[in-house]
C-alpha positions as CSV (number, residue, x, y, z in Angstrom):
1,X,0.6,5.5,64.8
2,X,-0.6,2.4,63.7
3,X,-3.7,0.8,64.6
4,X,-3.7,-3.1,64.4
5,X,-7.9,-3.9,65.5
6,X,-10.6,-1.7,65.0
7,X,-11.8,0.9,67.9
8,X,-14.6,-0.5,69.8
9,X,-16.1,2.6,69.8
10,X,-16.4,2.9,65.9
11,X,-17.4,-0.4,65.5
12,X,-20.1,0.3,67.9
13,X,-21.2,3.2,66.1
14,X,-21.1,1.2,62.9
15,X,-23.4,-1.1,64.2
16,X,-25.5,1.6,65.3
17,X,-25.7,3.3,62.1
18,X,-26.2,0.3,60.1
19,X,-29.0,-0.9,61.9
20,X,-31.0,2.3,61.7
21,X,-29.9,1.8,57.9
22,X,-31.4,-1.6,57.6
23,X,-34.6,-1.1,56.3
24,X,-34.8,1.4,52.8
25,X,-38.5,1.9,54.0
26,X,-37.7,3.2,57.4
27,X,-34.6,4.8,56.4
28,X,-36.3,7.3,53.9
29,X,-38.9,8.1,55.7
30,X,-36.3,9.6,58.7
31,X,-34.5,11.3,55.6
32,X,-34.5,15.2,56.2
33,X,-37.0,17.1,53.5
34,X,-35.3,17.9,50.7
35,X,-32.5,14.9,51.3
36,X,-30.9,12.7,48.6
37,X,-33.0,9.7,47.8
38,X,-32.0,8.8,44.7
39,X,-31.8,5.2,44.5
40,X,-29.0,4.9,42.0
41,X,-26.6,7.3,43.9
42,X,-23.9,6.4,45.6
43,X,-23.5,9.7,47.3
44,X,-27.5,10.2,48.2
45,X,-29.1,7.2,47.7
46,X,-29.9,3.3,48.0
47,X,-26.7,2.4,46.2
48,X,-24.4,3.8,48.6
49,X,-26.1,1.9,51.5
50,X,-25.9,-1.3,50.0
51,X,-22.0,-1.0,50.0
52,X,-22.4,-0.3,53.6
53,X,-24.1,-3.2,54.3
54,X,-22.1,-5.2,52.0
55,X,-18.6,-4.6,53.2
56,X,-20.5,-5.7,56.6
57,X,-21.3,-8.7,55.2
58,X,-17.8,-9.7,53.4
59,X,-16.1,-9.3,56.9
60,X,-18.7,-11.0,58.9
61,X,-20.1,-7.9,60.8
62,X,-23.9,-7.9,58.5
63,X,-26.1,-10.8,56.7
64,X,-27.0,-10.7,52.7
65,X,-30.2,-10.7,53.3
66,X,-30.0,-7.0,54.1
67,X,-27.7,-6.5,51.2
68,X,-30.3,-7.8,48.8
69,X,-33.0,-5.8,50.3
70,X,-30.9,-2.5,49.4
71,X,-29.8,-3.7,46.2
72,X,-33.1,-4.4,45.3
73,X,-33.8,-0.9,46.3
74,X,-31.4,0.5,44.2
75,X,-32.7,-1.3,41.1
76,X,-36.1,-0.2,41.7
77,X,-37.6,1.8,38.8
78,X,-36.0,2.9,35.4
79,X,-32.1,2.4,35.5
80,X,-30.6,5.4,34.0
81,X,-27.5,5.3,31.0
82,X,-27.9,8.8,30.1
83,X,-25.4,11.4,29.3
84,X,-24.7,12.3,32.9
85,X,-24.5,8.8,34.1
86,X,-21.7,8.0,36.3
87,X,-19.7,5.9,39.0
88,X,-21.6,7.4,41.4
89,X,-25.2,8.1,39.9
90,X,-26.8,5.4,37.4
91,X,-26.2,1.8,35.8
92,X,-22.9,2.5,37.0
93,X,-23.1,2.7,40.1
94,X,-25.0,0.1,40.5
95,X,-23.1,-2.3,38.6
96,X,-19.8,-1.0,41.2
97,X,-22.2,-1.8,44.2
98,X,-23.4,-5.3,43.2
99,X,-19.7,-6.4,41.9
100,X,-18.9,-5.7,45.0
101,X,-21.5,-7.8,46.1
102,X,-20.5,-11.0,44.0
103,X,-17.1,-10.7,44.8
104,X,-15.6,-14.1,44.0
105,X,-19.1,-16.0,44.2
106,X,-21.5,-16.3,41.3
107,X,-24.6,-13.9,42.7
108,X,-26.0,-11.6,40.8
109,X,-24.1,-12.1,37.1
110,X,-27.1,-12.3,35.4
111,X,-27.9,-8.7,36.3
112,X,-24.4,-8.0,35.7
113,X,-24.1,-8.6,32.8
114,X,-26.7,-6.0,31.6
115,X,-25.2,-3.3,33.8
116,X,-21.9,-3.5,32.1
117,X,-23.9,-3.3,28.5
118,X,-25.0,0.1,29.7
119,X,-21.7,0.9,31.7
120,X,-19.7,-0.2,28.5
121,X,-21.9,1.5,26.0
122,X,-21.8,4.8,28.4
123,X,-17.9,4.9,28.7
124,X,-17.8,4.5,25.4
125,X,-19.5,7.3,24.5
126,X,-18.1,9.4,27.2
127,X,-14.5,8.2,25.5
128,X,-15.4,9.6,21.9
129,X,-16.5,13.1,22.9
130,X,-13.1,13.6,25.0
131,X,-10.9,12.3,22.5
132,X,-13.4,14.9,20.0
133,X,-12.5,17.2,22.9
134,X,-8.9,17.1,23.1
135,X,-8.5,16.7,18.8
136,X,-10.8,20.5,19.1
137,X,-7.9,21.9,21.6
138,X,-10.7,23.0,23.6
139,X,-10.0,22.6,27.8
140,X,-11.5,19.8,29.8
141,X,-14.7,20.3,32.2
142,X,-14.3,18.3,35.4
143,X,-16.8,16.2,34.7
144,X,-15.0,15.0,31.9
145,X,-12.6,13.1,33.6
146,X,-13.1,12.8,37.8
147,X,-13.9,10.3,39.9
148,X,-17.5,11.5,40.6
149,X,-18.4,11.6,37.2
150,X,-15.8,11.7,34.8
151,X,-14.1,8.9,32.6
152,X,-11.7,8.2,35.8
153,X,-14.7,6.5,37.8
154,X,-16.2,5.0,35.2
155,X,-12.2,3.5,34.3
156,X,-12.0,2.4,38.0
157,X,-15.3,-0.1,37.9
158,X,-13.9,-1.3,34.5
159,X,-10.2,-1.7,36.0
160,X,-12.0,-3.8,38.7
161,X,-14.7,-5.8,37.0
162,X,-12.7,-6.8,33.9
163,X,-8.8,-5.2,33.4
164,X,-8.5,-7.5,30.4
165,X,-11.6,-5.7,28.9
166,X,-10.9,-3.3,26.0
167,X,-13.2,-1.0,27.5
168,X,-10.3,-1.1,29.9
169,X,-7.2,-0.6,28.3
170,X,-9.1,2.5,26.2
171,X,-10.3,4.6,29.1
172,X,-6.4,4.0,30.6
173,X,-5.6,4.6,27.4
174,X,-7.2,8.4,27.3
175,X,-6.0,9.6,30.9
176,X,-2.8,9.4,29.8
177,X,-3.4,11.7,26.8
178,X,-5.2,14.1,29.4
179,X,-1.8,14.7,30.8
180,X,-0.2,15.7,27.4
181,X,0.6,19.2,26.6
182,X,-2.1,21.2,24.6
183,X,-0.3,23.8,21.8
184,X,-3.0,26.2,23.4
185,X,-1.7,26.0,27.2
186,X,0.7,28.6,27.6
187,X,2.0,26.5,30.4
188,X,-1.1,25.4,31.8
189,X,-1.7,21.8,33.0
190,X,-3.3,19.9,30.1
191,X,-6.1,19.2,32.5
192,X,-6.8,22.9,33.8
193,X,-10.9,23.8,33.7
194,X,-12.4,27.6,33.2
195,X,-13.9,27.3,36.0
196,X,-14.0,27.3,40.0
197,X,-13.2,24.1,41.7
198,X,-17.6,23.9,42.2
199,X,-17.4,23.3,38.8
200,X,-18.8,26.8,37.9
201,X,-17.8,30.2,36.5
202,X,-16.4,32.5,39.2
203,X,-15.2,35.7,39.6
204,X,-12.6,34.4,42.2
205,X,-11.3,32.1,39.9
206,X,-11.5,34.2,36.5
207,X,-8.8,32.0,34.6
208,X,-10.2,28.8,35.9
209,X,-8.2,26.0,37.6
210,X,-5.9,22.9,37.9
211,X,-7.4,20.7,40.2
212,X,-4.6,18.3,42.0
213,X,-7.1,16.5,44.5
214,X,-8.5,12.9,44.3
215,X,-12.0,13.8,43.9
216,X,-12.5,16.0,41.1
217,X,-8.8,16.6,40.0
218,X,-6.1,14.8,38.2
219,X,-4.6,13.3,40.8
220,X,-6.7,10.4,40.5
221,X,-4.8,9.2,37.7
């Protein structure tokens, strides 16, 4: 079936949603104890609201000035680079939040330009222990190379902020040397883990796994 406008309904509920998401004040104080609040998340935290609010705002349904109120939230306090940083958690993902932002305009470049310092420098150093990896014959972990926070999300801001980049070409360049044969296989998938698809040891999965899903497996490449 195809669908040719959007269903009054959702956008209804949209609207709904987005409003009670307007404010970051009002929003974390409703958050359940225990809840995801980190503001450089896009799976928990300020982050992931702002592209809410601005995908609103690129197709006419939400105003900037709630999409810098939630950016600025995001930025508040130390950003992080760190080992474990990520598309969704860190200077990454809030670089991929306020590109998306800019878009074609000239907003926040300034502040872009020092998130992709620390995306670059990050992806970087993500790329050399891989490739160490893969030259030890050792198998991947997830994290590695996924989406969530593997060299595969980190690839997908770079392929969208700057596909000329070098950056680019070089994480591009190592997902397809994921996908060739290790001497060490025995006709395993280059890509299969030692552990459960939860990313941990299991007994239910005592060989590990080769994860095919978009997520966490190789079938974002």
């Amino acid at each position: 079936m195809t669908v040719d406008r959007p269903i009054p309904q959702a956008l209804a509920l949209a609207d709904t949603l987005a409003e009670e998401l307007s404010d970051p004040r009002t929003a974390w104080n409703a958050a359940p104890p225990g809840g995801r609040t980190w503001p450089q998340s896009l799976a928990g935290g300020a982050a992931g609201i702002a592209l809410l609010h601005i995908e609103r705002a690129h197709c006419g349904r939400g105003d900037w000035d709630t999409v810098h109120t939630w950016l600025t939230a995001a930025a508040a306090g130390d950003l992080t680079a760190a080992a474990n940083a990520s598309l969704y958690m860190g200077a990454p993902a809030l670089a991929f939040a306020m590109n998306a932002a800019a878009g074609d305009s000239g907003r926040y470049q300034r502040a872009l330009k020092k998130l992709d310092d620390a995306t670059i420098t990050v992806t970087r150093r993500r790329l050399t222990q891989a490739h160490t990896r893969i030259d030890s014959g050792e198998a991947p972990a997830m994290k590695e190379f996924d989406v969530i926070r593997g060299l595969a999300g980190l690839g997908a801001y770079h392929l969208k902020r700057h596909p000329d980049h070098p950056i680019t070409a070089d994480v591009l360049a190592y997902l397809v040397r994921l996908t060739e044969p290790r001497p060490q296989e025995h006709g395993l998938p280059p890509w299969w883990t030692g552990v459960a698809p939860n990313g941990e040891v299991s007994p239910d999965y005592p060989g590990g796994h080769g994860n095919f899903g978009m997520a966490h497996g190789i079938a974002v490449i």
